[in-house]
C-alpha positions as CSV (number, residue, x, y, z in Angstrom):
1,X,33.9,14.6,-29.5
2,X,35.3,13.0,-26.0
3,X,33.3,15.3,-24.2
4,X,29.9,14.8,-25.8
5,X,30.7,10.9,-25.5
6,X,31.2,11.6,-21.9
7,X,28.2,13.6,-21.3
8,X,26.2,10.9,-22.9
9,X,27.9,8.5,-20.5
10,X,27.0,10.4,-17.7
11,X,23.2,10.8,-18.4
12,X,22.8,7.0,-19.3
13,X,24.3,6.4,-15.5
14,X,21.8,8.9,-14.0
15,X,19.0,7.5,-16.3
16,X,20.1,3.9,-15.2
17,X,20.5,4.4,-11.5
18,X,16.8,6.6,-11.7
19,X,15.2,3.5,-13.0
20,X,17.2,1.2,-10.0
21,X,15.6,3.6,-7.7
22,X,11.9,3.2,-8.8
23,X,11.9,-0.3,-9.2
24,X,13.1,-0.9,-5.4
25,X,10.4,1.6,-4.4
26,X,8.1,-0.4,-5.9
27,X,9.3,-4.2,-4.7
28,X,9.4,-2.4,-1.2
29,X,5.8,-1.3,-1.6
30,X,4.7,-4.6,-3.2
31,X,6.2,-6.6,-0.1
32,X,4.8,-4.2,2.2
33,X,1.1,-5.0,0.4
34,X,1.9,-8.6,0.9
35,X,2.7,-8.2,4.4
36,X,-0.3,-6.4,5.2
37,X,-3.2,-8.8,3.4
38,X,-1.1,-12.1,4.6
39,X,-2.1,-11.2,8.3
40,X,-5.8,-11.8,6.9
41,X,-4.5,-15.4,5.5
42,X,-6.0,-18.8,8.3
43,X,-9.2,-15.9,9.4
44,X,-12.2,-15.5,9.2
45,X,-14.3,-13.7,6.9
46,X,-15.9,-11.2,9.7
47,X,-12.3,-10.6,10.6
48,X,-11.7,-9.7,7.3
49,X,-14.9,-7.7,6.8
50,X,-14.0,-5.6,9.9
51,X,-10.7,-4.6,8.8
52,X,-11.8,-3.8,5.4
53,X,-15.1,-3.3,5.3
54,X,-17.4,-5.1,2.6
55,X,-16.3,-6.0,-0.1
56,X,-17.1,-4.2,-3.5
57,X,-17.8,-7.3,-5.3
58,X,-17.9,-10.8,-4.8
59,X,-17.2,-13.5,-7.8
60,X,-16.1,-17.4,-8.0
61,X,-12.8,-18.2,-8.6
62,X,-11.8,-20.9,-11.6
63,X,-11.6,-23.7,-9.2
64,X,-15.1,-22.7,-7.4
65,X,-13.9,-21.0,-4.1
66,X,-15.8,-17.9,-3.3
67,X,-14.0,-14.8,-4.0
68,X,-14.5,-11.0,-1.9
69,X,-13.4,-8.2,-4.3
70,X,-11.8,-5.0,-3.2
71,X,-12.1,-2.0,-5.4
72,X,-10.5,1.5,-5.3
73,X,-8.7,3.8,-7.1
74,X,-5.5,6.1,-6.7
75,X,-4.4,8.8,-8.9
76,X,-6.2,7.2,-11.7
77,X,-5.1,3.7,-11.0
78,X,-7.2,0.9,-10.6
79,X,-6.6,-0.9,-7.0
80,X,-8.2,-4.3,-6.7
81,X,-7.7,-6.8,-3.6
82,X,-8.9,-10.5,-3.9
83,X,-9.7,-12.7,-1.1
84,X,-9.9,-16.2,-1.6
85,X,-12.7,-18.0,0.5
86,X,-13.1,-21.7,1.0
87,X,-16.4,-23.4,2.4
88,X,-15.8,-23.0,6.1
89,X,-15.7,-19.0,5.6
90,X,-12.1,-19.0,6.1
91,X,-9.2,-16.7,4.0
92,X,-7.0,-19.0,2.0
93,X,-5.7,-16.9,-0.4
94,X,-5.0,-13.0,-1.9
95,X,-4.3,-11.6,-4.6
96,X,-3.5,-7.6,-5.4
97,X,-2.8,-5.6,-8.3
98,X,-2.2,-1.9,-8.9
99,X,-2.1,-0.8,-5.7
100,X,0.5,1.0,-4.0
């Protein structure tokens, strides 16, 4: 009875410290996204265009500013980048979910 008890033990800690693993993967990968589209953040939208070619989409956000939409898709995964524009063609703002 100890032993199965302890086996049990055992695999909760390997299932545990699995789980630990995967979610720092993916907060390094998130901050690494961030890092990436924040050096687009005070350019202009050519700049942004050249790096990433044109956008997939393009869409207003709630409070009006133009928005460039980036579309792709990994392992089945939906990827999508948005760029928020203000009037003077400038980045202000990004947003990304899904993509890794």
């Amino acid at each position: 009875m100890k032993n199965l008890l302890l086996i049990k033990l055992i695999f909760l800690l390997i299932l545990i410290s699995g789980c630990e693993t995967i979610n720092k993967k993916s907060e390094q990968i998130a901050k690494e996204e961030n890092k990436k589209l924040s050096q687009f953040i005070g350019q202009p939208v050519s700049e942004l265009k050249i790096v990433m070619g044109n956008p997939d989409s393009e869409g207003k956000s709630e409070n009006g500013s133009k928005l460039l939409i980036y579309s792709t898709k990994k392992y089945g995964i939906k990827c999508e980048r948005k760029f928020i524009i203000d009037n003077n063609e400038m980045v202000i703002g990004f947003t990304s979910k899904g993509c890794f």
